[in-house]
C-alpha positions in Angstrom: 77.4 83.7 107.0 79.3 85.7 109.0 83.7 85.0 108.4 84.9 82.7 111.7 86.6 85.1 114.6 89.9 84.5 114.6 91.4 83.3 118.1 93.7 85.1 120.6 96.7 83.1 119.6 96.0 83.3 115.8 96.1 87.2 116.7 98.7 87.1 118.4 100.6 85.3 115.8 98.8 87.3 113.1 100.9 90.6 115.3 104.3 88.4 116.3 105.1 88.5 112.2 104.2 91.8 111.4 106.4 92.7 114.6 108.8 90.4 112.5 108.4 92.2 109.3 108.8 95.6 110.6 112.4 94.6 112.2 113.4 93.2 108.9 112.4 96.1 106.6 114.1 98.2 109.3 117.3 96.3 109.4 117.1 96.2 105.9 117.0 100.1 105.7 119.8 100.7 107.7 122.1 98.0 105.4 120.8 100.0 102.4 122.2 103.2 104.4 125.1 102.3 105.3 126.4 100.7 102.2 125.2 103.9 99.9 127.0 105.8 102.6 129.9 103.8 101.7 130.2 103.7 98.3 129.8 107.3 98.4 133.2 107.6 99.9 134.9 105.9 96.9 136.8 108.1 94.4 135.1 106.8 91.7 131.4 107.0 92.9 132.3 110.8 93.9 133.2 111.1 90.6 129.9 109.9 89.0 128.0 112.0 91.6 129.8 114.7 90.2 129.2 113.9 86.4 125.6 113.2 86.8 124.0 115.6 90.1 121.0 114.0 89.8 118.7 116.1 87.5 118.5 116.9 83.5 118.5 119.6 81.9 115.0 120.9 80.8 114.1 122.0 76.9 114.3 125.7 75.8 110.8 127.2 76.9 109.7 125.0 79.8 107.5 127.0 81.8 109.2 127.9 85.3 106.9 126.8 88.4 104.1 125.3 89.2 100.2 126.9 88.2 97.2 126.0 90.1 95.5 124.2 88.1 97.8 121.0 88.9 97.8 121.7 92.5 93.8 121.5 92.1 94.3 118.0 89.8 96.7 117.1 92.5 93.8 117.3 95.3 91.8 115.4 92.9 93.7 112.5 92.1 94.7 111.7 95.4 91.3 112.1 96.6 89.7 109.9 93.9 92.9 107.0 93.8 93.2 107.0 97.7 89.1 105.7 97.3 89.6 103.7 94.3 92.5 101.9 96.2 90.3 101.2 99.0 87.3 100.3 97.1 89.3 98.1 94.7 90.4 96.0 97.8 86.8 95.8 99.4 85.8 94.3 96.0 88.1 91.7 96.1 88.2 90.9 99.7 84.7 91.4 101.1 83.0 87.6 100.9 79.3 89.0 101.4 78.5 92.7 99.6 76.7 94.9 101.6 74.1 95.4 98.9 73.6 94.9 95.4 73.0 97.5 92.6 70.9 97.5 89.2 71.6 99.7 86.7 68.5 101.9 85.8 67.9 101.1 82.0 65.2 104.3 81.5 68.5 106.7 82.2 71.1 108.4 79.9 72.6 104.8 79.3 70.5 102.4 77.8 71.3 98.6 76.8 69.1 96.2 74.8 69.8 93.4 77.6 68.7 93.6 80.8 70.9 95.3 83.2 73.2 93.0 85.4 73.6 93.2 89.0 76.4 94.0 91.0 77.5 94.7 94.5 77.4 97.8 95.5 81.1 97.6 96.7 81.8 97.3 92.9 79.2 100.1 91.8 81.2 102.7 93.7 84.2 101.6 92.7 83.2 101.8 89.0 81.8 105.0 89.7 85.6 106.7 91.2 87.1 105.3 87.8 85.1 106.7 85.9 85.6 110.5 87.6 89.1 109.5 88.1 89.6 109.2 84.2 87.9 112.2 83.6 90.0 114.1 85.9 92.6 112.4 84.1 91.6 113.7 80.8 91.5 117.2 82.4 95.3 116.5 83.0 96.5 115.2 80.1 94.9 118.2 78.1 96.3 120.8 80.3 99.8 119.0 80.7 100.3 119.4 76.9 98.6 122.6 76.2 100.6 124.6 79.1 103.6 123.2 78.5 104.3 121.1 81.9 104.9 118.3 79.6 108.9 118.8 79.6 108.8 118.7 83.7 107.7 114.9 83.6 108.5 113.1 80.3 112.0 112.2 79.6 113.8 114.2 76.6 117.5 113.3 76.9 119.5 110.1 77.5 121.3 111.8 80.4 118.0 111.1 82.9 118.9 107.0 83.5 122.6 107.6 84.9 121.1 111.1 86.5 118.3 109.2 88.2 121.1 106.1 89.5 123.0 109.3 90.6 119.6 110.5 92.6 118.8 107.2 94.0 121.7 106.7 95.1 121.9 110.2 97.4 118.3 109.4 98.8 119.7 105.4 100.1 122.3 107.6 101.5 120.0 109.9 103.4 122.0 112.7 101.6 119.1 114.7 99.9 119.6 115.2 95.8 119.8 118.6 96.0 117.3 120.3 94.1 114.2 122.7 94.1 111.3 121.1 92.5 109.7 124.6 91.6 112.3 124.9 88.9 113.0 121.2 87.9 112.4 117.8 89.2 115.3 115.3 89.9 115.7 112.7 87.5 114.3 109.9 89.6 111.0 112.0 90.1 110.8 112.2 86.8 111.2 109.2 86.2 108.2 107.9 88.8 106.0 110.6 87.3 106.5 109.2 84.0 105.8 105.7 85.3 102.9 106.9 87.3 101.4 109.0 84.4 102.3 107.7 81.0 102.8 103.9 82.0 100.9 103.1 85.6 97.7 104.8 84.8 96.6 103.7 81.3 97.2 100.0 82.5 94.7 100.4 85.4 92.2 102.0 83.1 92.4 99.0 80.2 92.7 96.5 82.6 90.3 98.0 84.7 87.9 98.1 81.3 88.7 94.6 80.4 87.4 93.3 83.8 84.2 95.6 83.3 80.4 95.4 82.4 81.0 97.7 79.5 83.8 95.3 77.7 81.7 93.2 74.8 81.6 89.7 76.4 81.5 88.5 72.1 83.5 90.1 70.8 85.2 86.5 70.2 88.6 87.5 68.3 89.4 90.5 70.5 88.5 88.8 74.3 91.1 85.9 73.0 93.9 88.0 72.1 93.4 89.9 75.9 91.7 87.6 78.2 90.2 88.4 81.4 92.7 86.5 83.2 95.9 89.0 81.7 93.7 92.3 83.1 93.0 90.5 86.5 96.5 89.1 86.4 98.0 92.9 85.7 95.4 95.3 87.9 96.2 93.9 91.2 99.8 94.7 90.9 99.1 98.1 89.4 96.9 98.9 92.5 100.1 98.0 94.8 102.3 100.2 92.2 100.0 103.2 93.0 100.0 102.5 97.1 103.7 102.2 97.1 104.3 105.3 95.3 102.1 107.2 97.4 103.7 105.9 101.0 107.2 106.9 99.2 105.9 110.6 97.4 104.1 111.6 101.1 107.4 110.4 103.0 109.7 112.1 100.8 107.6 115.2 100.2 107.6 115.7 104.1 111.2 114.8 104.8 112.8 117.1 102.1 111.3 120.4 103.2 107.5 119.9 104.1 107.0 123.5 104.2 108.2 124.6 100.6 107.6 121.3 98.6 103.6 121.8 100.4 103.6 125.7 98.9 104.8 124.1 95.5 101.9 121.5 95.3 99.3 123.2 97.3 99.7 126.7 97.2 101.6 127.8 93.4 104.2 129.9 95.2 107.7 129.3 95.9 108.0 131.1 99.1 108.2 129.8 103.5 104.8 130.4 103.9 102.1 128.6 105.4 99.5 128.6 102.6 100.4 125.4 101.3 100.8 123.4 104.6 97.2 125.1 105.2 95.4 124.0 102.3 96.8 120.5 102.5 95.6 119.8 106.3 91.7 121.2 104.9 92.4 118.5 102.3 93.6 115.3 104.3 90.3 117.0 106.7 88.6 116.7 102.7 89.9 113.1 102.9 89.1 111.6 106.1 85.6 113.3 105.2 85.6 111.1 102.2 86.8 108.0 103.7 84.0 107.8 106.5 81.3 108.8 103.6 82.1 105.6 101.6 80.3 103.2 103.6 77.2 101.2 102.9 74.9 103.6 105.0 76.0 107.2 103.0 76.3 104.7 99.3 73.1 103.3 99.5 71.0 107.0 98.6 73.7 107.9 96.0 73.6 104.8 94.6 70.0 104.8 94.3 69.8 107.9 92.1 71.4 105.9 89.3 69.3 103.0 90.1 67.9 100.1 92.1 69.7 98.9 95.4 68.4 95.6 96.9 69.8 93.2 99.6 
């Protein structure tokens, strides 16, 4: 049954309060502005600034720069999370699946109980995880073995009052000044922690727990983490990740597009081009990627792996 069509004053309402909401983040904003603005003007918050510019010091031997091989996981991950994000929501919003899928049972992975079904909305958002935490894997390993570690996991006390001190400049539109080629603020570091160490293993074990693959008897073990703690924890993990895209992309393009794009996209630290290049063929990779995930492109993919039915 197809959902009932909403009417043109429930649209019209439905657009009068996100009108509404827009005004009041952006009134909001400004008081955020304006009162960082202010405080920055008292003798004793000048002080702090001074004390704490925003950024840590890095351990002896921290490699200098950034090396391809994270501007390629950085493609990656925001390729395969930007997919799983939108996938996730189909799955929890879309009443009627566009098809249904059957794991093949003759494959690579084989069960003693017949295969369940499951939409195929579900299938492909299954099927980003699991490339998602491979790429992740990836990372982790080469974060450790080249050293990059020390750029994103906090090694001195210093990093909380350094990150207030950071916050504090960005509320007042007074950029933490700072090259991330060299060293992140302390606030990035911070959210890269967050992101990486804390944000990411929580979507992938309560992503796990909410699974096929999680043993439905294992009695002890499903009653110390019940379904209803994942389901209760992924959802507001999934926002996490949205929100700390919109705010990386906004601040990554307001603090000098051109040389933070090099950094992340092209391993140099020079006014170039290459990076601001390489990014526009991704978000082109992207788009690509976006109009691919629909029922009529899934359908033969998913099909390979198994059986799709209405």
């Amino acid at each position: 049954m197809a959902p009932p069509t909403k009417t043109p004053k429930q649209m019209q309402n439905k657009w009068a309060r996100l009108g509404m909401m827009i005004v009041a983040a952006v009134g909001v904003l400004l008081v955020v502005v304006f009162a960082a603005r202010g405080l920055r003007g008292l003798s004793p918050i000048r002080d702090y600034l001074s004390a704490y510019p925003g950024h840590s010091t890095l351990p002896g031997g921290t490699p200098v720069g950034l090396p391809a091989w994270l501007g390629w996981q950085h493609f990656l991950n925001s390729l395969l999370i930007l997919l799983i994000i939108r996938s996730g929501w189909e799955v929890r919003t879309r009443s009627k699946p566009p098809a249904y899928w059957t794991r093949n049972n003759n494959g690579p992975v084989r069960t003693k109980g017949k295969p369940g079904k499951i939409s195929l909305d579900l299938w492909f958002h299954l099927t980003l995880d699991a490339l998602w935490v491979l790429n992740g894997m990836a990372f982790f390993v080469l974060l450790f073995i080249t050293g990059q570690w020390a750029r994103v996991v906090p090694t001195s006390w210093d990093v909380f009052p350094n990150a207030l001190s950071a916050l504090l400049q960005y509320a007042s539109l007074d950029w933490p000044l700072e090259n991330g080629w060299n060293n992140y603020n302390s606030l990035q570091l911070l959210s890269y922690f967050t992101t990486i160490f804390i944000a990411a293993p929580l979507a992938i074990l309560t992503g796990l727990r909410m699974s096929g693959a999680w043993p439905k008897n294992a009695t002890r073990l499903n009653r110390a983490y019940p379904i209803t703690a994942a389901r209760a924890v992924h959802l507001p993990v999934m926002i996490y990740f949205a929100a700390f895209i919109l705010i990386h992309v906004t601040l990554v393009l307001a603090t000098g597009a051109v040389q933070n794009l090099n950094h992340m996209y092209a391993a140099n630290d020079e006014d170039g081009w290459a990076g601001l290049l390489v990014f526009a063929a991704s978000l082109a990779v992207m788009v690509g990627a976006w109009g691919l995930g629909r029922p009529l492109f899934l359908r033969p993919v998913a099909s390979l792996m198994g059986k799709v039915s209405r």
